[in-house]
C-alpha positions in Angstrom: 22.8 46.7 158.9 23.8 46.9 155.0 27.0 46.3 153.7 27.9 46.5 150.0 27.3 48.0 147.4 24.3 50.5 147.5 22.1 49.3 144.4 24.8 47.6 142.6 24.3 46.8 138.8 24.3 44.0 137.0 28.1 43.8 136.1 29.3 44.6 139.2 26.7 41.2 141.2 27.8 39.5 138.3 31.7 40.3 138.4 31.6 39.3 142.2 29.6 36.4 142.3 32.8 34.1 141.3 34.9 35.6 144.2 32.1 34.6 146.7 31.6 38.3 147.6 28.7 39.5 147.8 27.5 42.5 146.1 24.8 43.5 148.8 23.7 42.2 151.9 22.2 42.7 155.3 24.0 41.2 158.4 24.4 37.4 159.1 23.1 36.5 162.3 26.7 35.6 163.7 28.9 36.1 166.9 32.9 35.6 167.3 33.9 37.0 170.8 37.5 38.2 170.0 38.6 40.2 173.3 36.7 40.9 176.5 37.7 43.8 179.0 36.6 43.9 182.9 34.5 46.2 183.6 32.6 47.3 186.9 30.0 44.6 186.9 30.8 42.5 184.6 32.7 42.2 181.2 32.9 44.0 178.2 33.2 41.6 175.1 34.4 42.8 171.0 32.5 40.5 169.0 33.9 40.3 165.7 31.3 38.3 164.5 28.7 40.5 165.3 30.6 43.8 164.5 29.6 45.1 167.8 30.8 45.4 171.6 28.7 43.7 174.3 28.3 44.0 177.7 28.0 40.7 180.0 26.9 41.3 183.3 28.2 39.2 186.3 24.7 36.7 185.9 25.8 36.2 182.5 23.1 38.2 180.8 23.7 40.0 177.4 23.7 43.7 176.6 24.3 45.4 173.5 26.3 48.5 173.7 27.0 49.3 170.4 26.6 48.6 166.5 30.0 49.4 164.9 29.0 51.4 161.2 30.4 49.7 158.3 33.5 50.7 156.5 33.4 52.4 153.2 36.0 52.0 150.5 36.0 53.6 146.6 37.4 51.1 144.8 40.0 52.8 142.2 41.6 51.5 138.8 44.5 50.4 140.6 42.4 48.4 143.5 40.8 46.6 140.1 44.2 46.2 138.7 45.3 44.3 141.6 42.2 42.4 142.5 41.7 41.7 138.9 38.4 43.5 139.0 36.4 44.6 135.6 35.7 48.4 134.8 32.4 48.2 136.3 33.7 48.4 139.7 36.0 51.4 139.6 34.3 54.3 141.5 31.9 52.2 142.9 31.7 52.2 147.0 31.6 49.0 148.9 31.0 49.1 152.8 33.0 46.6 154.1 31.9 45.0 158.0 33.9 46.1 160.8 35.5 43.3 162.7 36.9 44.9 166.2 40.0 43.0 167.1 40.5 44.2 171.1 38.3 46.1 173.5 40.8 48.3 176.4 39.5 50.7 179.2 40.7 54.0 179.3 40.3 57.2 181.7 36.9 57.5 182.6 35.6 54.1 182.0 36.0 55.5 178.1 36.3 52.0 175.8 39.0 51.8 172.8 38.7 49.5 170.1 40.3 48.2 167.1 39.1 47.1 164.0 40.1 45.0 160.5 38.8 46.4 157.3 36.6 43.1 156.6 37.4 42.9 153.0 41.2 41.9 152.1 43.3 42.4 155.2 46.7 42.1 152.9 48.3 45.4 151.1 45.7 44.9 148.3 43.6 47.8 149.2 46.0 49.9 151.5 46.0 50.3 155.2 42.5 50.4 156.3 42.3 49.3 160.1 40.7 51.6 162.7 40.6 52.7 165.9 37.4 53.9 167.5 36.8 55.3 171.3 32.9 54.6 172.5 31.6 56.7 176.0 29.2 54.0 177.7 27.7 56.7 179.9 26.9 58.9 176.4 26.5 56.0 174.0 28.9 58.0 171.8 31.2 56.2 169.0 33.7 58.4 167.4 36.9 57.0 164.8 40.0 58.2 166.1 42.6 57.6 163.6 42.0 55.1 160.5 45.0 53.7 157.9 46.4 51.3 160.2 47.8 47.8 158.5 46.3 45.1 160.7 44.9 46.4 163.6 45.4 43.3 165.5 45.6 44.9 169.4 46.0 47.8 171.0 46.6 49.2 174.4 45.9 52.5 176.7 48.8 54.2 179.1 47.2 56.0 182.2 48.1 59.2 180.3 45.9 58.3 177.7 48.6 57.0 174.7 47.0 54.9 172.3 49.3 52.3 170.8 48.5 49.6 168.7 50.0 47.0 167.3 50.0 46.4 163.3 50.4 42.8 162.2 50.6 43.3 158.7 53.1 46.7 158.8 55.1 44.8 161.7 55.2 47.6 163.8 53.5 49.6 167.0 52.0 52.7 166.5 51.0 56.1 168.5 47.7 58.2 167.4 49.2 61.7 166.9 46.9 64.2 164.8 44.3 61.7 163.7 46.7 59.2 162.0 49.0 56.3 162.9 52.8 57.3 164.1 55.4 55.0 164.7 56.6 54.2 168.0 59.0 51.3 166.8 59.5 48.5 164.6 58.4 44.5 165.2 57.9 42.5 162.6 54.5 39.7 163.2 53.9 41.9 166.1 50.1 40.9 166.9 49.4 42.1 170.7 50.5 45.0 172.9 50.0 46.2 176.4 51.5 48.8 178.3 52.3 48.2 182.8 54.8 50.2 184.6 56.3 52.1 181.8 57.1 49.6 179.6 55.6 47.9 176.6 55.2 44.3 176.4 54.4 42.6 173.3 53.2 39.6 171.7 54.7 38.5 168.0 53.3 35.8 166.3 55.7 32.7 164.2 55.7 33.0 160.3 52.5 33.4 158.3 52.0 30.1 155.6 49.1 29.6 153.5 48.3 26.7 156.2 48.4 29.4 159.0 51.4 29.4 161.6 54.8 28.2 162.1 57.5 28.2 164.3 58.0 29.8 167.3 56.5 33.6 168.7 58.0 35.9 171.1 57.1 38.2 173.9 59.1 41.4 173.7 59.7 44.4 176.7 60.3 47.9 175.3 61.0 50.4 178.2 59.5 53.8 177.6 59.4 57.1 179.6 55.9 57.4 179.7 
């Protein structure tokens, strides 16, 4: 798989270099199992390493199921503005990994997935998290909604709700119409899940440069669905 730039030039390698990006690359031989979801037969694993989901069968052998496609962003005069980025730059399309974040089953053994942008996950480039559904039994992928701020978790009701939970935005969201919708507001919210009409959910102490502090929470939110 490629990521980057597609034939970058010489400013734009060289105007990168110093941030440790690179300009164009293939793949890194790397794996980082993030969230796994029982499945008949074994387990299905989001590898946010390997930008892919896995299937682990109950002898421990490994399957790939599927390759998640790389992330494209156009970066504009205010992305350079912020990222202190020369001219060079602007206009130019760099195809960030995906990094899946949580694997959940859905109706018809249907698997949902979220994903970080792979480039800056702060506000520096806008809301760029994703949510895909793949179909094991058609080896179809297909982006549901995109312009989520942290994609961190999400879950699946039995009638088929998507929320997720959005680190950076502090909040859950709904799909509705292809884009995020908010359910309700929770600041460091970083996991959901839904059982017996209610949503239970996982926030996360404050965020330091030297990672954690303090204390998290788990939260119950009755619904009627």
């Amino acid at each position: 798989m490629h990521y980057g730039i597609d034939s970058p030039t010489r400013c734009q390698i060289d105007a990168l270099a110093p941030t440790g990006v690179p300009a164009s690359y293939t793949g890194l031989i790397d794996s980082h199992p993030y969230a796994v979801a029982a499945v008949r037969g074994g387990w299905v694993v989001a590898d946010a390493g390997g930008n892919d989901l896995v299937f682990v069968d109950d002898r421990g052998q490994v399957r790939l199921l599927t390759l998640l496609p790389p992330q494209p962003h156009t970066v504009t005069a205010d992305d350079a503005t912020a990222l202190n980025l020369p001219a060079c730059l602007v206009g130019a399309t760099y195809n960030f990994e995906p990094v899946p974040t949580d694997v959940e089953v859905g109706r018809g053994g249907a698997l949902y997935l979220t994903t970080l942008p792979g480039g800056p996950e702060g506000p520096a480039l806008g809301a760029r998290g994703s949510v895909y559904r793949f179909s094991p039994r058609h080896h179809d992928l297909r982006r549901l909604a995109t312009g989520f701020a942290g994609a961190t978790n999400l879950a699946v009701t039995p009638g088929g709700r998507i929320l997720v939970a959005e680190l950076f935005a502090g909040r859950i969201s709904t799909i509705e119409h292809g884009r995020p919708s908010l359910v309700i507001d929770l600041p460091k919210v970083a996991s959901v899940e839904f059982y017996r009409h209610a949503v239970y959910a996982g926030t996360t102490g404050d965020m330091t440069e030297a990672g954690f502090s303090g204390h998290g929470s788990v939260v119950k939110i009755d619904t009627r669905w």
